[in-house]
C-alpha positions in Angstrom: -3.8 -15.5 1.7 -0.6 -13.8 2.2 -1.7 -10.9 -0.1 -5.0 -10.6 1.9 -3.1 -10.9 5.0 -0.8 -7.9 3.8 -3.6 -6.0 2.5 -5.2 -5.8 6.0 -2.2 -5.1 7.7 -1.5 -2.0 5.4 -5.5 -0.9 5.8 -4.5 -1.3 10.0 -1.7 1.2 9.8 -3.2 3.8 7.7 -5.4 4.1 10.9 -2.6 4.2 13.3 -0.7 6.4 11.1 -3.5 8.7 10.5 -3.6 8.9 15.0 0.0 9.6 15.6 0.5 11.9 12.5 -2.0 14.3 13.5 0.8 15.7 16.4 4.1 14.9 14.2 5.5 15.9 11.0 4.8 13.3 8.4 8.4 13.0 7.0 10.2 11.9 10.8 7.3 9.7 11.2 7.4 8.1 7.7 11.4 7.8 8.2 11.4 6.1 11.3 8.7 3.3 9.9 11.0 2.7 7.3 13.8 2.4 9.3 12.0 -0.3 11.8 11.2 -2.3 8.6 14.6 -2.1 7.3 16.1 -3.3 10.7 13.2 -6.2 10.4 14.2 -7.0 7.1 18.0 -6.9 7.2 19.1 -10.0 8.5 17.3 -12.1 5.4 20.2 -10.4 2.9 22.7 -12.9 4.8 20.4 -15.6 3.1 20.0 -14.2 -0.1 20.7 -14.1 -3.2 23.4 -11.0 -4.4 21.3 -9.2 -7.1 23.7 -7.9 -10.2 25.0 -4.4 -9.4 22.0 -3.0 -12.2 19.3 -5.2 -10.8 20.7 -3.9 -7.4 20.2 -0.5 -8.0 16.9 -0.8 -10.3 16.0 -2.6 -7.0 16.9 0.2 -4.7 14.9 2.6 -7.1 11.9 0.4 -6.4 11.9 0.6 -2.9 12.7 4.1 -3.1 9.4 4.5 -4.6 7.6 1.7 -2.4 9.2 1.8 0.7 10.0 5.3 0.8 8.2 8.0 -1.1 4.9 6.1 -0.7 4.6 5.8 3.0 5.2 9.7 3.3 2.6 10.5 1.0 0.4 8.4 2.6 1.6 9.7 5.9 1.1 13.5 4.3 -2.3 12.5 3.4 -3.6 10.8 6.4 -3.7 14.6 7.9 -6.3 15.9 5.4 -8.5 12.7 5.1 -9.6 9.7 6.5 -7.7 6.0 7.2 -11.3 4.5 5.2 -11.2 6.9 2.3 -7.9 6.2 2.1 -8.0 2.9 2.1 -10.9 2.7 -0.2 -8.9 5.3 -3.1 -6.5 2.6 -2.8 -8.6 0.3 -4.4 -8.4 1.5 -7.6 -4.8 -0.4 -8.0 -6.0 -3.1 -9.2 -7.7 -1.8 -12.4 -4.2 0.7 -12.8 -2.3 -2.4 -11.9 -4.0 -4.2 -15.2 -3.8 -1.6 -17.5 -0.1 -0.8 -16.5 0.7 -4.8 -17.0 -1.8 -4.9 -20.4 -0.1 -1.8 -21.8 3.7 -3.5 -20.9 2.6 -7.1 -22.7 2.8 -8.6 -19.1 -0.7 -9.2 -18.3 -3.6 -10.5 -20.2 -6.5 -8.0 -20.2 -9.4 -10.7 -19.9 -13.3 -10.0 -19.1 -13.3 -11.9 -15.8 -10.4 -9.4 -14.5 -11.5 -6.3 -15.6 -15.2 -7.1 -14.6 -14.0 -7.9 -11.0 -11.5 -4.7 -11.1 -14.6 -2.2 -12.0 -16.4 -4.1 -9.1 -13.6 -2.8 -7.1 -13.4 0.1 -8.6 -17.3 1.1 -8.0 -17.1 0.0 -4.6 -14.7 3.1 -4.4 -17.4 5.5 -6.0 -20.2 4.3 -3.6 -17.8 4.2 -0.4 -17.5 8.1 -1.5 -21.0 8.7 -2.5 -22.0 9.9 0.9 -19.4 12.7 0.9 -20.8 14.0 -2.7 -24.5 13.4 -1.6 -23.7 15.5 1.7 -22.7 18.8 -0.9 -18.9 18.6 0.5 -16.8 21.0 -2.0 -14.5 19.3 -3.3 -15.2 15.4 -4.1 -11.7 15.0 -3.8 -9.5 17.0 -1.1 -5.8 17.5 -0.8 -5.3 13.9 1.1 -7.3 12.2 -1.3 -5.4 13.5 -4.1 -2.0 12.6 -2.4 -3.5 8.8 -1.8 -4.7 8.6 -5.6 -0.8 9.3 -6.7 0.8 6.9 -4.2 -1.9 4.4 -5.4 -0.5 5.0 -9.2 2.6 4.6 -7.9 2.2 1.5 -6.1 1.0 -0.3 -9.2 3.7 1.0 -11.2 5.5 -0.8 -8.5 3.5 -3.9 -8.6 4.3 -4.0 -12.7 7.7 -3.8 -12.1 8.4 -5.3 -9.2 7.1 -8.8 -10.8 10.1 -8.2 -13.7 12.4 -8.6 -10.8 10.7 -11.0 -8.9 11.2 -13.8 -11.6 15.1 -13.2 -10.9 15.2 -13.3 -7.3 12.8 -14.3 -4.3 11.2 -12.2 -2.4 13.4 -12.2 0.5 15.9 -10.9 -1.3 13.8 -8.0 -3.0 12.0 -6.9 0.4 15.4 -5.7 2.4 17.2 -4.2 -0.6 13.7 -2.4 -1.4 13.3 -1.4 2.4 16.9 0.2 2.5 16.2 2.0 -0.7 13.0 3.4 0.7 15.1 4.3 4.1 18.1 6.3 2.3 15.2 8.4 0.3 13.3 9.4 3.2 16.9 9.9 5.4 17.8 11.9 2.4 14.5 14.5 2.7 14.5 14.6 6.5 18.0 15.7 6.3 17.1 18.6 3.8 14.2 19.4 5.3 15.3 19.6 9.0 12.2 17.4 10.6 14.8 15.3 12.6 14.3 17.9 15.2 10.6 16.4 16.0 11.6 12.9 16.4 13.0 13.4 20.4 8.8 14.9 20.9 7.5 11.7 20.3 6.2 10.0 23.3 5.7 6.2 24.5 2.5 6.0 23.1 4.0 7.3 19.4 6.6 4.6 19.5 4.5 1.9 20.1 2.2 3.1 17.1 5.3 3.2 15.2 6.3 -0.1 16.1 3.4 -1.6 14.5 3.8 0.4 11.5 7.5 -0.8 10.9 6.9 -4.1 11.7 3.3 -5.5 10.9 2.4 -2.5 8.4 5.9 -2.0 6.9 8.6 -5.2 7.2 5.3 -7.9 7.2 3.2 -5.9 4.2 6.5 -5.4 2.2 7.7 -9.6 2.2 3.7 -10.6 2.1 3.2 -8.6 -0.7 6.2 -9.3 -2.8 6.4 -13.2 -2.0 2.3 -13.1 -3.6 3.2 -11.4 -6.4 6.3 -13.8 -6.9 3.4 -16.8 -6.8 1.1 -14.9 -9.1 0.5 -12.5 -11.2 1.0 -8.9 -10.5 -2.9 -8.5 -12.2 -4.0 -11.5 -10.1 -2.7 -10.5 -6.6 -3.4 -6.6 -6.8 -7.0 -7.0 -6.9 -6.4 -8.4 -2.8 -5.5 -4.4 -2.1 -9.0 -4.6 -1.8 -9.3 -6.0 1.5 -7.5 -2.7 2.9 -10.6 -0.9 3.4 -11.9 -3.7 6.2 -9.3 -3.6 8.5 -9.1 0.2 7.9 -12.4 0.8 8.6 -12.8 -1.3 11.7 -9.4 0.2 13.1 -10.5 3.5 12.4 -13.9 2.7 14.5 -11.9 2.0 17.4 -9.0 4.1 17.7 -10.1 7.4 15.5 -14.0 7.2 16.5 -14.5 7.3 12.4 -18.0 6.7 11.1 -18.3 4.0 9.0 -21.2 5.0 6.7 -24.0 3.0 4.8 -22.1 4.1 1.6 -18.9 3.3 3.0 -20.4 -0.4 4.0 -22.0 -0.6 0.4 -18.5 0.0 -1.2 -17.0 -2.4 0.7 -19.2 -5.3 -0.2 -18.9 -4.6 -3.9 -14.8 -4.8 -3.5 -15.2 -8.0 -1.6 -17.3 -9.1 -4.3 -14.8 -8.5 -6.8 -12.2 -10.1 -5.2 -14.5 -13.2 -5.4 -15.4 -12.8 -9.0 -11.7 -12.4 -10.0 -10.5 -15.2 -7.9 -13.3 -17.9 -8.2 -13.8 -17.4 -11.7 -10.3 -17.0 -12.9 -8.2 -20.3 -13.4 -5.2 -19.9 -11.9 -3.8 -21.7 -14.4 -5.0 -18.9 -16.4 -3.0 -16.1 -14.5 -0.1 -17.2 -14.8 -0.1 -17.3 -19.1 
């Protein structure tokens, strides 16, 4: 539940990202989200655990990547496609999730996951089959491109994240991670100057914003790493899934997106392998 919950929330604020990024350059409005989620996040460290100094700073590298990097190339990329396609490309973490954790000795590659991973996995080719049918150039553009490396990264993340995980809870991962992610992106808005655009943002912007820290970055961040403390990294990735849902229907309402007969296709084939990996897969089973 808490991954599904998280999985929706992220699939919300690629939407609301993709309608305030439009005006504003990516890297102030990427920097700022962070920034909310960190302040969100903060006041858990006086509960926690403190990490080792190198489990500290593996820690902070994580959420550089995470919590940092990964919003702004999402944020990049929510200029050149949409918050659906997105959200779909996104849904190939699960499979990269598997072989990351099979390849590592982490994960056992069974049937019953990879059958409900390439369920996902063609739900993503049939949510995009309207664009290839429709003769567009390029199958893939520039934004997709950028959403298909954050999604590597993110399961790269998930792989390793779960290392750390069995040392400390996930309230004590989350704000370390978050301030990580903030001191990258302060870092590159510094070098690159987009501090200046930050004063142009109106009421509306903030409030867009707020969500995004909050809900889509400080909520998705603990959600996300308290499931995969439960479960599996294999097991809980496959929930990415519900992303392209809330996406989709927030995208309807505040972008005027089409959702397509492919795109609705797609989607039913990811929800049906979420069901096939988590009805047919002991849990018992994911956690050997």
């Amino acid at each position: 539940m808490a991954a599904t919950v998280a999985s929706c929330a992220n699939g919300a604020q690629l939407a609301v990202t993709r309608l305030i990024v439009q005006q504003h350059e990516p890297l102030a409005i990427a920097l700022i989200r962070c920034a909310i989620a960190a302040a969100c996040l903060a006041p858990l460290l006086r509960r926690s655990q403190r990490p080792a100094i190198r489990d500290c700073a593996t820690i902070l590298a994580l959420g550089g990547v995470v919590a940092g990097l990964c919003p702004w190339l999402l944020t990049i990329a929510m200029q050149y496609t949409t918050a659906s396609r997105g959200a779909l490309l996104i849904c190939t973490s699960p499979l990269l999730t598997l072989t990351f954790a099979a390849l590592l000795g982490q994960e056992k590659c069974t049937l019953r996951r990879v059958a409900g991973c390439c369920c996902a996995f063609i739900g993503v080719a049939v949510g995009l089959s309207g664009q290839l049918a429709a003769g567009t150039p390029s199958a893939i553009n520039r934004g997709d491109a950028l959403v298909l490396l954050t999604t590597v990264l993110l399961a790269l993340f998930n792989v390793c994240a779960a290392r750390m995980l069995t040392r400390y809870p996930a309230h004590t991962i989350a704000p370390i991670a978050c301030l990580g992610g903030a001191a990258i992106l302060f870092a590159f808005t510094l070098a690159g100057g987009a501090l200046g655009g930050i004063p142009l943002l109106a009421a509306k912007d903030w409030l867009a914003l707020l969500f995004c820290g909050t809900i889509g970055g400080a909520g998705v961040l603990l959600l996300w790493s308290w499931a995969i403390e439960q479960a599996s990294a294999a097991r809980i990735a496959i929930f990415v899934t519900a992303a392209p849902i809330s996406a989709a229907a927030v995208g309807v309402i505040l972008l005027s997106e089409v959702v397509s007969p492919e795109l609705a296709a797609g989607t039913g084939l990811i929800v049906a392998g979420i069901y096939f990996v988590y009805r047919a897969e002991p849990f018992a089973e994911s956690q050997a």
